[in-house]
MMTF fields as JSON, N, C-alpha, C and O atoms, coordinates in Angstrom:
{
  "mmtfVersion": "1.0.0",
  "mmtfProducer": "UNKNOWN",
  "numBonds": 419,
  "numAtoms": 420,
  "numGroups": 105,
  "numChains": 1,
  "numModels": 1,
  "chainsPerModel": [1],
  "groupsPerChain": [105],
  "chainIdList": ["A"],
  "bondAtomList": [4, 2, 8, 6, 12, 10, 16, 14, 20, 18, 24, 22, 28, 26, 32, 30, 36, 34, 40, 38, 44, 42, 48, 46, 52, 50, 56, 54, 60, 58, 64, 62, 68, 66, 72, 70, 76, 74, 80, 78, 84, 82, 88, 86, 92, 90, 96, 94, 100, 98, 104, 102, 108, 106, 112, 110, 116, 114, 120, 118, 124, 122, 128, 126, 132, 130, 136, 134, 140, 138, 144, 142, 148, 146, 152, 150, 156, 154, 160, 158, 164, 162, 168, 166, 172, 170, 176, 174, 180, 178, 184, 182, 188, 186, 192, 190, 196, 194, 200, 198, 204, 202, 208, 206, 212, 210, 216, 214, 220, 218, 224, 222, 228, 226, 232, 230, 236, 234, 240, 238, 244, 242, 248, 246, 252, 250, 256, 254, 260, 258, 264, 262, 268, 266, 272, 270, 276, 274, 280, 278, 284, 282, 288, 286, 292, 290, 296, 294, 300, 298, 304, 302, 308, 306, 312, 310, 316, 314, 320, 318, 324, 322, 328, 326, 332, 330, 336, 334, 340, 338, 344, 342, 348, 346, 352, 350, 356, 354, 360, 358, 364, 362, 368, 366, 372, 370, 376, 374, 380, 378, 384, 382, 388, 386, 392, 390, 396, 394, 400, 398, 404, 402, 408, 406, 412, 410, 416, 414],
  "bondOrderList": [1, 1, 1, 1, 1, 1, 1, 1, 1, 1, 1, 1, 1, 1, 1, 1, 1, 1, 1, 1, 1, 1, 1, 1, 1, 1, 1, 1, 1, 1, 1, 1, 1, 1, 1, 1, 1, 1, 1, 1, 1, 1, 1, 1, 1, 1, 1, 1, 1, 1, 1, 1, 1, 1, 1, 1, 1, 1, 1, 1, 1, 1, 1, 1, 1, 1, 1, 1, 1, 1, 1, 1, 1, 1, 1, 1, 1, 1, 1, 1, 1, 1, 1, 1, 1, 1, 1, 1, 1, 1, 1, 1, 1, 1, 1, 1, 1, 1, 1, 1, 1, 1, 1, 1],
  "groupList": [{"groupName": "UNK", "atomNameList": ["N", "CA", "C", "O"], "elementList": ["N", "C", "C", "O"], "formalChargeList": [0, 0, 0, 0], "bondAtomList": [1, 0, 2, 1, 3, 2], "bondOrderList": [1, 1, 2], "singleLetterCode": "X", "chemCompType": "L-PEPTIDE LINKING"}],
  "groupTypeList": [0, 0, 0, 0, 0, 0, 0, 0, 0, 0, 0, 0, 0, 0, 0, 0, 0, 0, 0, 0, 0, 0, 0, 0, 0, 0, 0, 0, 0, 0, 0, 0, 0, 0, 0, 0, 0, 0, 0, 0, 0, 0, 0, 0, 0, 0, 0, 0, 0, 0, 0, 0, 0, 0, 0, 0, 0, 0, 0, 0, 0, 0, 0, 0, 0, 0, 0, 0, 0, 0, 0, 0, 0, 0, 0, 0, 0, 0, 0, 0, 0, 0, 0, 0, 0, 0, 0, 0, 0, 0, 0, 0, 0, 0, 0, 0, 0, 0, 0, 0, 0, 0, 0, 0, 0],
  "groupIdList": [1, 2, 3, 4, 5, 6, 7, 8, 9, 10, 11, 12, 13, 14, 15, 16, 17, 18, 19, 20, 21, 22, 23, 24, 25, 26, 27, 28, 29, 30, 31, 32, 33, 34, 35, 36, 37, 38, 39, 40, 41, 42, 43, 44, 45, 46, 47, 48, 49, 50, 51, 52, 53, 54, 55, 56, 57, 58, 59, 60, 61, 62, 63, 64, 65, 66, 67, 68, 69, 70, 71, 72, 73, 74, 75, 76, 77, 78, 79, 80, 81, 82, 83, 84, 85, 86, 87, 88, 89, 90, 91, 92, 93, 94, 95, 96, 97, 98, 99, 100, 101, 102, 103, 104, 105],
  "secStructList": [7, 7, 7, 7, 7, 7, 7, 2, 2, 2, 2, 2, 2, 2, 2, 2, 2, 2, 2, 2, 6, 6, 6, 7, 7, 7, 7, 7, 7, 7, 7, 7, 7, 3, 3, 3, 3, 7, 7, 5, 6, 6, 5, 7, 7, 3, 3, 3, 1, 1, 1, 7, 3, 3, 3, 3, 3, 6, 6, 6, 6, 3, 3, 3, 3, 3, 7, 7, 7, 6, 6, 1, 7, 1, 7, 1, 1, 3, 3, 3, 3, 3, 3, 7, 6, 6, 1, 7, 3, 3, 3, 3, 3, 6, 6, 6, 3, 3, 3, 3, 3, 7, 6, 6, 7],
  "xCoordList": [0.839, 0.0, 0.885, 1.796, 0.693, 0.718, 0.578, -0.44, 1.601, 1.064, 1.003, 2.107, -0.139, 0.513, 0.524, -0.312, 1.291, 2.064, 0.603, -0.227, 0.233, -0.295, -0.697, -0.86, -1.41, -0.608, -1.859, -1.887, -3.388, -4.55, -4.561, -4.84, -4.295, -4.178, -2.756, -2.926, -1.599, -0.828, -1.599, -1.873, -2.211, -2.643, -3.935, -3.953, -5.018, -6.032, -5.612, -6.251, -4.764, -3.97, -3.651, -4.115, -2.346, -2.171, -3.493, -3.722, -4.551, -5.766, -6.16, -6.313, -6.293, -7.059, -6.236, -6.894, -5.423, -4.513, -4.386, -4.331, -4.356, -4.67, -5.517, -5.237, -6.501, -8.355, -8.26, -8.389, -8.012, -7.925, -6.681, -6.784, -5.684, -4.785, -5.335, -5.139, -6.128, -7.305, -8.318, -8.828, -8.972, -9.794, -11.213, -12.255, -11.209, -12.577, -12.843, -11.859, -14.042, -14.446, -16.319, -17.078, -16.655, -18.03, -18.473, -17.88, -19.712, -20.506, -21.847, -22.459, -22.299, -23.117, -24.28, -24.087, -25.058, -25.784, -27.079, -27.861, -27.28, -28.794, -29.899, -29.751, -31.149, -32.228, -33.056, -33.495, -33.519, -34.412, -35.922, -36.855, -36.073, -37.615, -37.443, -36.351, -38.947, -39.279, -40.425, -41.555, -40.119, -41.525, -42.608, -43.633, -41.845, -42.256, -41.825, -41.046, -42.302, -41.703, -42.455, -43.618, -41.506, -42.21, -41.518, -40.39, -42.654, -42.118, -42.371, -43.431, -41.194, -41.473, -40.612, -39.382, -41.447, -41.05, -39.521, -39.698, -38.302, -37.128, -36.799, -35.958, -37.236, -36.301, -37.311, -38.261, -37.162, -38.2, -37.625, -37.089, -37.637, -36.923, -37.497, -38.725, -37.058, -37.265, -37.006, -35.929, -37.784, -37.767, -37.258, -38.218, -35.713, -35.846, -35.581, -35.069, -35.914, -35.304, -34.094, -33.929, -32.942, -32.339, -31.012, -29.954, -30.832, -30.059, -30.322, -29.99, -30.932, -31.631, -32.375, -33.341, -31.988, -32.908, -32.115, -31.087, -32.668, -32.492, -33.286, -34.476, -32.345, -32.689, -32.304, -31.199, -33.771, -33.242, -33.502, -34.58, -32.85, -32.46, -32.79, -31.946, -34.582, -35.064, -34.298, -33.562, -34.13, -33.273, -31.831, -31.431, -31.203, -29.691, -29.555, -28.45, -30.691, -30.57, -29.607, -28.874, -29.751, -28.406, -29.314, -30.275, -28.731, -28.661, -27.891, -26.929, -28.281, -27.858, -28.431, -29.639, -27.498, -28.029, -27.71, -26.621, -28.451, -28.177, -28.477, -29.562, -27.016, -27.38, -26.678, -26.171, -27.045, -27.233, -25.233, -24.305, -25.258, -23.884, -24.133, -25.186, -23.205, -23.183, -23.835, -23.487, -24.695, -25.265, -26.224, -26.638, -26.314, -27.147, -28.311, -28.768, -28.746, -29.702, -29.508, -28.49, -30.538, -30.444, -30.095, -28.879, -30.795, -30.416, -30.509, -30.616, -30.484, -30.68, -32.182, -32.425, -32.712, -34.017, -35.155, -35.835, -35.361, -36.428, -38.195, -38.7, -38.88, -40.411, -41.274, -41.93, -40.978, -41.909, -40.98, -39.884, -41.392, -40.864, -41.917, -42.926, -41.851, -42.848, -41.615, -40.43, -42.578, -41.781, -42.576, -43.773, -42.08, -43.268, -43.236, -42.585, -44.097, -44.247, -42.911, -42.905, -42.015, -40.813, -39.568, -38.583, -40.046, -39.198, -38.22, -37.355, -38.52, -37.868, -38.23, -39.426, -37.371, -37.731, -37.448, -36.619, -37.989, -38.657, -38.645, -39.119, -37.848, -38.018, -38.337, -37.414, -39.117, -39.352, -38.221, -38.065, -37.117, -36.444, -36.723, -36.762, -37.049, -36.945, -36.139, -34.955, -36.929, -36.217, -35.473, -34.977, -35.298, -34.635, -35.17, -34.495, -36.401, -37.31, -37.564, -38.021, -36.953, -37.338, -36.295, -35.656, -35.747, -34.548, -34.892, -35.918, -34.356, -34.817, -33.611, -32.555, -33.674, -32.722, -33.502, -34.677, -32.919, -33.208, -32.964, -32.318, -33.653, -33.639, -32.497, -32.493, -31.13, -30.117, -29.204, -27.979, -29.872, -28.932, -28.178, -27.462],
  "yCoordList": [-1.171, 0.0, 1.236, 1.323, 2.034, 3.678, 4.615, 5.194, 5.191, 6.359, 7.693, 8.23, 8.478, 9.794, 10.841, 11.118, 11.497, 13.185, 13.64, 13.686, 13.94, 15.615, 16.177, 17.043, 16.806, 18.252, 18.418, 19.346, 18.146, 19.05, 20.091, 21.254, 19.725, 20.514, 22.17, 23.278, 21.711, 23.106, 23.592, 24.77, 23.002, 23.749, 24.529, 25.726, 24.012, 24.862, 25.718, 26.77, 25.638, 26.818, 28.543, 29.683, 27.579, 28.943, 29.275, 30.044, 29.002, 29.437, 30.059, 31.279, 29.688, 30.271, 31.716, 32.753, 31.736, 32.568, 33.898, 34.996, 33.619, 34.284, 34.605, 35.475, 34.401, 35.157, 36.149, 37.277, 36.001, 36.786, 37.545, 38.698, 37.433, 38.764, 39.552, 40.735, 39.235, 40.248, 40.796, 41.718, 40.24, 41.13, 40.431, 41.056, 38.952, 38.836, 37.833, 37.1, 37.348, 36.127, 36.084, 37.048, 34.426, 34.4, 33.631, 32.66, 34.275, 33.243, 33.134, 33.964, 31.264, 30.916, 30.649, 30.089, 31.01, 30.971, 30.058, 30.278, 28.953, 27.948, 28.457, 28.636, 28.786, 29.093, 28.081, 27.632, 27.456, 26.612, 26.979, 26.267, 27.839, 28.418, 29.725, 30.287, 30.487, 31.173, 32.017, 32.15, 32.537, 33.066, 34.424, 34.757, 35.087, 36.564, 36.668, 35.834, 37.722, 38.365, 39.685, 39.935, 40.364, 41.571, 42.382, 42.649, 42.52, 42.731, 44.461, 44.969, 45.143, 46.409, 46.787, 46.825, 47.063, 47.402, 46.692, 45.75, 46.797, 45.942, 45.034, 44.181, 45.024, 44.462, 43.443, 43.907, 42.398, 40.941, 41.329, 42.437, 40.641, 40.786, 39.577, 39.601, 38.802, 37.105, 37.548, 38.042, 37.372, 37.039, 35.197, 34.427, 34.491, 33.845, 32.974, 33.428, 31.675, 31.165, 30.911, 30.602, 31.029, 30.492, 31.388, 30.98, 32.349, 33.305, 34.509, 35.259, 34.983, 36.551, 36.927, 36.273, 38.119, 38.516, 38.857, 39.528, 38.381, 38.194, 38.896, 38.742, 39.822, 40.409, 40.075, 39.656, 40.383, 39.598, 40.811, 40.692, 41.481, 42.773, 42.275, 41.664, 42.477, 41.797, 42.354, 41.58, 43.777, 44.421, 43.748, 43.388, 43.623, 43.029, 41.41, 40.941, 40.598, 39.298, 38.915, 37.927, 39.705, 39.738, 39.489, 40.118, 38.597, 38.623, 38.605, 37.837, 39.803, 40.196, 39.816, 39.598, 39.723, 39.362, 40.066, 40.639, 40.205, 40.929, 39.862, 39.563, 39.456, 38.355, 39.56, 40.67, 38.405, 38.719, 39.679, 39.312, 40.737, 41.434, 42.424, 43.054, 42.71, 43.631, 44.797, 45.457, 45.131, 46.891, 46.559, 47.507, 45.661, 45.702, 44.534, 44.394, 43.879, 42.323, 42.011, 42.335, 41.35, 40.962, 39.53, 39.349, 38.432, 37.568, 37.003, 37.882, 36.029, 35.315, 34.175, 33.273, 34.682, 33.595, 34.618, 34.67, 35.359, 36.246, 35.863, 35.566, 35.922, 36.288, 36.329, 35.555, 38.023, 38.898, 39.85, 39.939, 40.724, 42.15, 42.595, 41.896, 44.016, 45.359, 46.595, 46.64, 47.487, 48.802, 49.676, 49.592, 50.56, 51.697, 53.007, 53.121, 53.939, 54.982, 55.948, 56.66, 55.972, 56.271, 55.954, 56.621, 54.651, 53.61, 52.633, 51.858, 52.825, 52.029, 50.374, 50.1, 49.351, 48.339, 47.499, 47.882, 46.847, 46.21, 44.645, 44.124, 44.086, 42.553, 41.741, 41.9, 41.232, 40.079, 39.431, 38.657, 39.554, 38.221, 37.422, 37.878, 35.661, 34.88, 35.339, 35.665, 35.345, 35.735, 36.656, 36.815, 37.394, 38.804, 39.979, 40.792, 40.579, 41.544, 41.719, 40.961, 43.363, 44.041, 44.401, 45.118, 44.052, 45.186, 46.087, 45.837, 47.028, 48.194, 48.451, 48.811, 48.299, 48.89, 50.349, 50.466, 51.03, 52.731, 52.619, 51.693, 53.91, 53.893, 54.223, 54.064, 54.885, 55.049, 53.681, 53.631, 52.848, 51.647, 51.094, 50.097],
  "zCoordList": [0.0, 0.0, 0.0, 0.823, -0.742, -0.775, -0.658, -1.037, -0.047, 0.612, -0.005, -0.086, -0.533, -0.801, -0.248, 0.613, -0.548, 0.374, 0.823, -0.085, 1.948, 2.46, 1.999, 2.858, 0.573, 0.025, -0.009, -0.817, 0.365, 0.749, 1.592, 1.299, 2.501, 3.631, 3.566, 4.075, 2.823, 2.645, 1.861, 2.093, 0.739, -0.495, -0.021, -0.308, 0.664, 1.411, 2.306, 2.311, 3.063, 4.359, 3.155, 3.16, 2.064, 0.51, 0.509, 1.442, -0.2, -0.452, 0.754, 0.692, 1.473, 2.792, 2.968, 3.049, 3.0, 2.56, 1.995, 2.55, 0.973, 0.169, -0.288, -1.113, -0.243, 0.364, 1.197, 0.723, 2.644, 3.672, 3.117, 3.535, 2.453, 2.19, 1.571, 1.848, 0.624, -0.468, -0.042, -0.679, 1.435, 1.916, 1.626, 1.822, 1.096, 0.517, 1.264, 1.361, 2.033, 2.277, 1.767, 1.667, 1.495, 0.871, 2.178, 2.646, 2.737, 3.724, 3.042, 2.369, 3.567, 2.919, 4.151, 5.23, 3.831, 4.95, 4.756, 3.832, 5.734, 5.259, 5.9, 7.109, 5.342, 4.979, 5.298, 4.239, 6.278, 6.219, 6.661, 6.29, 7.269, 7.116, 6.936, 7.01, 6.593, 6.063, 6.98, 6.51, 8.201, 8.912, 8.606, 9.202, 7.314, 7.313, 5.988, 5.527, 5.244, 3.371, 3.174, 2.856, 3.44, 2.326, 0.786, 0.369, 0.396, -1.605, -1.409, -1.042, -1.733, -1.999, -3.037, -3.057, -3.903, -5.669, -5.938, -6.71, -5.626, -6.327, -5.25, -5.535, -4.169, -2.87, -2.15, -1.519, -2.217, -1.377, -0.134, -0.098, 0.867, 2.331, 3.004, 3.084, 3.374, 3.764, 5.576, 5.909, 6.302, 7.745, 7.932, 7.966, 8.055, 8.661, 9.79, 10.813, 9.663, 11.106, 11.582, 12.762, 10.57, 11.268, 10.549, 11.027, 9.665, 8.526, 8.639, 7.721, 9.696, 10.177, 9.256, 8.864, 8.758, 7.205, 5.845, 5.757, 5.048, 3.57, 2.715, 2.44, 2.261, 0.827, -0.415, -0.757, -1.442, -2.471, -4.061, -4.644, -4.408, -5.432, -6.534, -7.189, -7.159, -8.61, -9.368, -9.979, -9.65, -10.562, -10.716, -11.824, -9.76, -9.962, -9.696, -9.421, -9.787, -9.491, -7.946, -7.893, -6.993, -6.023, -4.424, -3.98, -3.976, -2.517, -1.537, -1.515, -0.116, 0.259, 1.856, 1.948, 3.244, 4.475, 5.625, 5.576, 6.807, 7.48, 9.001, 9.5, 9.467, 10.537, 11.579, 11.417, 13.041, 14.449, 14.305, 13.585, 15.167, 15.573, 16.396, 16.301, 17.325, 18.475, 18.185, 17.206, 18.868, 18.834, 16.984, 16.317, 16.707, 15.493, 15.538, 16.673, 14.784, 14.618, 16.038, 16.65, 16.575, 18.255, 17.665, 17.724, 17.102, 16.972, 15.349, 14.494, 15.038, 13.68, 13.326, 12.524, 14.143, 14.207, 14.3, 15.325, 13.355, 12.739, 12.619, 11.536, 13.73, 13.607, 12.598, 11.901, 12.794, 12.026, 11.614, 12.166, 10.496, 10.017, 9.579, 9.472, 9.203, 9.061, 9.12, 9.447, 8.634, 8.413, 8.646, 8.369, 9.141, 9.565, 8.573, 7.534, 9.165, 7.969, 7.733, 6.73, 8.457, 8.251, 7.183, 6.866, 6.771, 6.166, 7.283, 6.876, 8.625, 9.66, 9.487, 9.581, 9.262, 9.197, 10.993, 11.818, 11.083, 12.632, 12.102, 11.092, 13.297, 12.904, 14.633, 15.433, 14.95, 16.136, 16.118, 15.173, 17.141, 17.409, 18.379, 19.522, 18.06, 18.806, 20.322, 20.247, 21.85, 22.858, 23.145, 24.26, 22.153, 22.466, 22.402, 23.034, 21.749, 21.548, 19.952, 19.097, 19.919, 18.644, 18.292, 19.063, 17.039, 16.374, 15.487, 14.856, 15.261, 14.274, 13.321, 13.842, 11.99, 10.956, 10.744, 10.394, 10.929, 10.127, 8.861, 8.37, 8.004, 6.969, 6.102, 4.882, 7.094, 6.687, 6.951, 6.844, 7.231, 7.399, 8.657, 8.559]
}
């Protein structure tokens, strides 16, 4: 029997690598329910359980997410959403309350 060299593991470390020297990383995030959606003219917005909230850009075919982080999203397990007459968007988090995105982001 035969053995061959290692060379997954250096060759993923280079790559790994050299991603983070460029500044770019891709997160993939799973989607398995769906508790909430609202459609406003280019932009869907997915409330869900387990990926916080998801936007999805008809015009540019593009999606975009906004999960749980300090002083922002309370958690990643999304309720409900609504927006008020402001353009303030409001989402229910599972055990934690209410978060609010403003309209400046």
């Amino acid at each position: 029997m035969t053995r061959r060299p290692k060379l997954i593991l250096p060759l993923l470390l280079v790559l790994a690598s050299a991603v983070h020297a460029q500044g770019r990383w891709t997160t993939y995030l799973h989607t398995r329910t769906c508790n909430d959606i609202i459609a406003l003219r280019d932009t869907v917005w997915f409330a869900t359980g387990q990926a916080g909230l998801v936007q999805y850009f008809r015009s540019s075919d593009t999606w975009s997410s906004i999960t749980r982080e300090p002083n922002g999203l309370a958690g990643n397990s999304i309720q409900a959403i609504t927006f008020d007459r402001s353009g303030n968007l409001f989402a229910a988090v599972s055990g934690k309350g209410v978060s609010r995105l403003d309209t400046d982001g």
